[in-house]
C-alpha positions in Angstrom: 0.0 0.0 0.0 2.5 2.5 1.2 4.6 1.6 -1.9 1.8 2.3 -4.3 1.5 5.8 -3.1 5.8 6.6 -3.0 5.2 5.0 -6.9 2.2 7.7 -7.6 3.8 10.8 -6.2 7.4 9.6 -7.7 5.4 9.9 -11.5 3.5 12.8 -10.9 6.0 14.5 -10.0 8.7 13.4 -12.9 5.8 13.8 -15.3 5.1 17.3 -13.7 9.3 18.3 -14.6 9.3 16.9 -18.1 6.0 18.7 -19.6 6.8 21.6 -18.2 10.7 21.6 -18.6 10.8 19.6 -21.7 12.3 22.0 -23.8 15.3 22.7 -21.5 15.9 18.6 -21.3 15.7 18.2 -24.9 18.7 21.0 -25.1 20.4 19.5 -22.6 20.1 15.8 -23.7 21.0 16.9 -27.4 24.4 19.1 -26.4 25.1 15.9 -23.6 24.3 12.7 -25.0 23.3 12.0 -28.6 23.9 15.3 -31.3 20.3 15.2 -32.6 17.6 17.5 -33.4 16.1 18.7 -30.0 12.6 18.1 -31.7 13.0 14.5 -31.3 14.1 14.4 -27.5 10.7 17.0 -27.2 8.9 14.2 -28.7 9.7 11.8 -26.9 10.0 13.6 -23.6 6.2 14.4 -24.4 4.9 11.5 -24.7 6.7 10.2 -21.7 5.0 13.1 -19.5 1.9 12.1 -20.5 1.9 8.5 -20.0 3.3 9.1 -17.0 0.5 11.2 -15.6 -2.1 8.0 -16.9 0.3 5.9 -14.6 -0.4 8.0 -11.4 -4.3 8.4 -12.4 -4.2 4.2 -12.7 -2.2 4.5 -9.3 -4.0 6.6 -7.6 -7.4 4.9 -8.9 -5.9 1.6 -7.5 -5.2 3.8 -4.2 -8.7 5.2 -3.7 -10.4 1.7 -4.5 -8.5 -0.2 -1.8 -10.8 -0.1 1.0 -7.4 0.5 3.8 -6.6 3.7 2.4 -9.1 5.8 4.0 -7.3 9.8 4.0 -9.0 13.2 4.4 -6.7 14.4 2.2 -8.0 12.4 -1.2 -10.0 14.9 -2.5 -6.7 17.6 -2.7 -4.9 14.3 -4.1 -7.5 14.0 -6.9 -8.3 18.4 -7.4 -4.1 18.2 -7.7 -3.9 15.6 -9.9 -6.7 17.0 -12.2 -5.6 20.7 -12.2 -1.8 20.1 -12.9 -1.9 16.7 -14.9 -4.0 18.2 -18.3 -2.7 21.8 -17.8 1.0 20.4 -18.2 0.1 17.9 -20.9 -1.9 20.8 -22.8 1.2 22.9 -22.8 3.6 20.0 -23.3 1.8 19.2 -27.0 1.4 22.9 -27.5 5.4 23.3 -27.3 6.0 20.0 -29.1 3.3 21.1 -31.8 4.9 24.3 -31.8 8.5 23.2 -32.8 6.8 20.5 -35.6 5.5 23.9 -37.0 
C-alpha cells in the first residue's frame, strides 16, 4: 500500500518536470548525450510526460479503490492531480506542436 502511493507521487512529479521543462531537457540531452535534433528528444520527452500522468491516475485509482486507504486528504490528491496533470500535458503538446511547426 505504502509503496503504491511513494510510486504515484514519484510519477506525478517526474511527469510534472518533463511537460513543463521539456524544452530545456531536450537542449540538454542533445548538447550531452546524442547530437540530434532537439525536436525528437521534445517528442519523446512528451509522450513520456503524458503517459506518466495515466500511470499516477491508474495508481492513484488503485489507491482510492483499496478499502485500507481511507485519508481526508484524497479529494486535494484527486483536485491536484486534475488541475496540474492536463494543464501540463496541454502545454507539453502545445510546445512540441509548436517546434513540428
Amino acid at each position: 500500500m505504502k509503496e503504491l502511493s511513494v510510486w504515484s507521487i514519484i510519477c506525478f512529479i517526474f511527469a510534472t518536470i518533463i511537460c513543463v521543462f521539456g524544452q530545456e531537457i531536450a537542449y540538454f540531452l542533445n548538447d550531452y548525450v546524442w547530437s540530434i535534433a532537439p525536436i525528437y528528444y521534445l517528442t519523446g520527452l512528451t509522450v513520456l510526460g503524458i503517459a506518466l500522468y495515466l500511470v499516477t491516475g491508474v495508481l492513484v485509482f488503485l489507491l482510492f479503490r483499496k478499502k485500507e486507504f481511507v485519508s481526508e486528504n484524497r479529494e486535494i490528491y484527486l483536485m491536484l492531480l486534475c488541475i496540474t496533470a492536463p494543464s501540463a500535458s496541454v502545454w507539453a503538446f502545445f510546445v512540441t506542436v509548436m517546434w513540428w511547426g
